[in-house]
N, C-alpha and C positions, 0 to 999 in steps of 0.2 A: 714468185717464190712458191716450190710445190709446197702441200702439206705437206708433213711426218705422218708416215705412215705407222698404225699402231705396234707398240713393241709388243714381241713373242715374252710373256713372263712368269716368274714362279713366286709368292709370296709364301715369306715365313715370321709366322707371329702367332702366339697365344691369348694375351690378355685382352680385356676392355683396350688398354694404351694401343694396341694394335690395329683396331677395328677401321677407324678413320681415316685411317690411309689406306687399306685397302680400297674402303667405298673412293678413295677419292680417285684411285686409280681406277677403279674399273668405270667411272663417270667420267675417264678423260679419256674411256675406250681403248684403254690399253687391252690386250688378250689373256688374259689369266690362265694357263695351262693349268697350274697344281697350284694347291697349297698345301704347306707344311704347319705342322699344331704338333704341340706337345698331345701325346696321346691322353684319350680319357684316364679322368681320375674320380676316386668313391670322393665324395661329398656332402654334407649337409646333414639331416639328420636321421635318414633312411643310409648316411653312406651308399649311395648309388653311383656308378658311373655316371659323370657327366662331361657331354663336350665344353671344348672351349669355346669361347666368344666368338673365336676367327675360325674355328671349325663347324661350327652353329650357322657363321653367314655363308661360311663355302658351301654346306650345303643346300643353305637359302637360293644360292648363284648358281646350285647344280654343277660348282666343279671339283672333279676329282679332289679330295684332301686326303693327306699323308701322313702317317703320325706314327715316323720309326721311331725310336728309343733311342737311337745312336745313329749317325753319319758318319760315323769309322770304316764301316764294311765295304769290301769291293762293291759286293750286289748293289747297298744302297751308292755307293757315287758314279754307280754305270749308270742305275735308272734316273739320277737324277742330270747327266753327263746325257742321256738317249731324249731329256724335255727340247734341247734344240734352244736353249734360251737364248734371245738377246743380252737380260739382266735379270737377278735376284734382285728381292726388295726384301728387309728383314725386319723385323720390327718389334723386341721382345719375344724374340723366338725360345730361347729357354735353352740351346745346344749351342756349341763351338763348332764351328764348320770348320772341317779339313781342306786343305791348298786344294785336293782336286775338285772339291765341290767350290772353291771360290773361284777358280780359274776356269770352271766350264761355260758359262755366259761368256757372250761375246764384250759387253761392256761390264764385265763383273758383278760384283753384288754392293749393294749400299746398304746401308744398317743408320735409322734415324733411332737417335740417342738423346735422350733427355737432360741433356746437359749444356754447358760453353767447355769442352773442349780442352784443355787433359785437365780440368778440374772435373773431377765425381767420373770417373771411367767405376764401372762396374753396375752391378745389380741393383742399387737403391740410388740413384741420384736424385731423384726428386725429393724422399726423405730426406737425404743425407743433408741438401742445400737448402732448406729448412731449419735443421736442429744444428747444423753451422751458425746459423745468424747472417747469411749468408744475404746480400740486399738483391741480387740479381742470378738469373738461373735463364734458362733456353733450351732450343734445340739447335742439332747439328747433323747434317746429312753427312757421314763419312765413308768413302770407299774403303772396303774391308780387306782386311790382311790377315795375318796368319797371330796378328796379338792380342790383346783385350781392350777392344776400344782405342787404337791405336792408327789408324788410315788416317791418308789423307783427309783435310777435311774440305767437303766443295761448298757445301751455303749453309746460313746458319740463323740465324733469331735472338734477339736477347727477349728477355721478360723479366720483369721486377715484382722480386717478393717483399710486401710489405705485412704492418704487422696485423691483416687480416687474413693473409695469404696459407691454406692449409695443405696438408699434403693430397685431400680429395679436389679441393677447385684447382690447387696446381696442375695436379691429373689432366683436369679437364680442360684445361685453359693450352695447355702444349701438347695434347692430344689435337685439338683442332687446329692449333697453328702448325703445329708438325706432321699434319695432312696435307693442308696447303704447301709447305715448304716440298713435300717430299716429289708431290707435283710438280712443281715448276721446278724440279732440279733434274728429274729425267728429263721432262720434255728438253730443258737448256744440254744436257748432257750429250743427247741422242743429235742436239743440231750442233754440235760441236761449241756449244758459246759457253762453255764455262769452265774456271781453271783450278784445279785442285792446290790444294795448299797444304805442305806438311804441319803440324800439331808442334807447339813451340816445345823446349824441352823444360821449360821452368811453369810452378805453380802445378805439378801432376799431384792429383789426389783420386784415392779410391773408394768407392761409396760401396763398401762390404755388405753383406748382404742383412739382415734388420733380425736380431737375435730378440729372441721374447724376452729374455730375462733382461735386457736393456730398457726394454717398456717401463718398466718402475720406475716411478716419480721417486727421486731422493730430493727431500725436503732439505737438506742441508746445501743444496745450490743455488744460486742466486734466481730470485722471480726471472730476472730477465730471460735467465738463460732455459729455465722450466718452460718458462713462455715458448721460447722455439721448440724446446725436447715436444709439448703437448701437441702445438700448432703442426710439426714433420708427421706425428703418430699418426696423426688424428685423419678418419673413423679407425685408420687400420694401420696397426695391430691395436695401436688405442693404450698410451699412456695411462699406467694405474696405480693406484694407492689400495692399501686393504683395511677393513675395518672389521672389527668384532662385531658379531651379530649372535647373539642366543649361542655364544661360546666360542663360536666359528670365527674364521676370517672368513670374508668374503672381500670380491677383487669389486669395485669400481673404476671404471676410464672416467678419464678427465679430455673431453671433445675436444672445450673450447675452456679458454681461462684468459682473465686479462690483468696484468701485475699492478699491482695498487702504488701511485707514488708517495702516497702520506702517510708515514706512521698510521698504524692504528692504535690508539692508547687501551696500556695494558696493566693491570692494577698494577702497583712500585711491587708487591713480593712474588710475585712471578719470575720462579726461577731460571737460571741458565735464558737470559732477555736475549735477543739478539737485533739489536736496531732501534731495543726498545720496543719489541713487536711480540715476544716470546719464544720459545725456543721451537725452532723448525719441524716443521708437522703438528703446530699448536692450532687449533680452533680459535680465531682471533673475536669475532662478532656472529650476528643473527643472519646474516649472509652468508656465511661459506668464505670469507678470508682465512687462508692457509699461512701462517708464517715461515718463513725461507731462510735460506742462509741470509741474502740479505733480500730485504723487501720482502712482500708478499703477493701472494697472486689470490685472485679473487676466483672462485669458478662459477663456470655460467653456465655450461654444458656436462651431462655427467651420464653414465650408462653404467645400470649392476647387470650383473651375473644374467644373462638367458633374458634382458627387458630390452624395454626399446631406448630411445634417448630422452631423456629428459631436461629440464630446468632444476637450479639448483634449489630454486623454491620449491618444488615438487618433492625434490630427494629430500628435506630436510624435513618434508611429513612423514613421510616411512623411516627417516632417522633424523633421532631431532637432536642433532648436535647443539654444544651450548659453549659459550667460550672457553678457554682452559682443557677440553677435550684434546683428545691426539690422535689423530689419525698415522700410519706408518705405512 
């Protein structure tokens, strides 16, 4: 049997999520002609243009990277129509590509997607399958169409979220397996040994894109379910509560939190009880138990305003809550 000879290719992707498959493809000597990045943006606290991650390693790899604003224009789907590709690889690219630019590779473009496949199509699927309760999440290589997460789909991974499971290790854990995958789906693609499969039509869900004003913990829902809201956030955007401080509110994330199963007993005239625990957003004990709609969650991780992360023993030196306090 000859080898496979390395494919002609163009990688599109922005974030960290993207990173790993490129390295994994140019370490399987595939040819990288271009890559595509969403253009620099101001950042941080100079606001300075900064590249992206996969713009960052294109230039590490010294190859051409591209960073139109749009793939609507003729100009840009000639020059990208003139790279001669065998296949695009996409990967959190951050644009909707037009039919002529998905149609100009010879084996089209695949797009790895952080999910099982028409559950969480869109922008946040890995929060989304998180703050669901959601026990299992993956990846999936699909060849791309002219819909939203909608192709065929050719191979795929499951991965089980348990209740340790955040949306930063989630990151990281289907970033590296969805490297691996997206490898062995070209090479299998290019030798003709694998069968694309259409996407069922039952169980479609869309993982919208993660609005800030959603980030706020409402104390009146059950620990359980706070548990996933905090665990999907968590480092980013970062689930929060606000507290008065010298007049002010000031915001607190809630990292990490884990829901208390036993009552925590709370004097008999403690108003509006709920559980027996007190009323939601109450300061239950000398640890940081939160009272819920139902249950409580306990916090273990917590980050103010412009600090770094801390323990909840640490935060309750700088604020020394005491039971029957409220947090909102």
């Amino acid at each position: 049997m000859t080898a496979s000879k390395p494919l002609r290719l163009a990688f599109m992707g922005t974030p960290d999520f993207s990173v790993p498959v490129l390295k994994a493809l140019v370490d399987a000597g595939h040819h990288v002609v271009a890559i595509y990045s969403q253009p620099p943006r101001k950042a941080g606290r100079g606001m300075e243009l900064q590249r992206s991650p996969v713009h960052r390693l294109g230039d590490e790899l010294g190859v051409e990277v591209r960073t139109p604003e749009s793939l609507k224009g003729a100009d840009e789907q000639a020059a990208f129509a003139a790279l001669d590709l065998d296949i695009a690889i996409v990967v959190a690219y951050g644009l909707l590509l037009p039919k002529p630019v998905l149609d100009a590779p010879r084996l089209g473009c695949l797009n790895l997607h952080a999910s099982l496949l028409p559950r969480w199509r869109g922008a946040a699927p890995i929060q989304r399958a998180i703050m669901a309760g959601d026990r299992e999440t993956g990846v999936m290589v699909m060849q791309m169409d002219v819909g939203l997460d909608t192709g065929d789909v050719l191979a795929g991974e499951v991965v089980p979220i348990t209740a340790e499971t955040t949306a930063e290790s989630l990151h990281d854990e289907l970033a590296g397996i969805g490297a691996a995958l997206m490898a062995r789906t070209v090479k299998a693609l290019e030798a003709g040994d694998i069968v694309a499969r259409p996407q069922v039509a039952e169980g479609v869900t869309y993982a919208r894109k993660i609005d800030k004003a959603e980030a706020r913990i409402d104390w009146t829902k059950p620990a359980s379910e706070l548990d996933c809201h905090i665990r999907g956030l968590s480092p980013f955007p970062g689930a929060y509560f606000e507290i008065m401080r010298k007049g002010k509110p000031e915001r607190v994330k809630v990292l990490r939190a884990v829901p208390v199963p036993v009552p925590v007993p709370v004097p008999e005239s403690e108003p509006e009880s709920v559980d027996g625990r007190g009323a939601p957003g109450t300061v239950l004990d000398d640890e940081l138990t939160i009272a819920c709609g139902e249950g409580a969650l306990r916090l273990v991780s917590v980050q103010r305003a412009g600090k770094g992360r801390t323990s909840a023993e640490e935060f309750l030196r700088g604020f020394p809550l005491k039971p029957g306090d409220e947090i909102a």
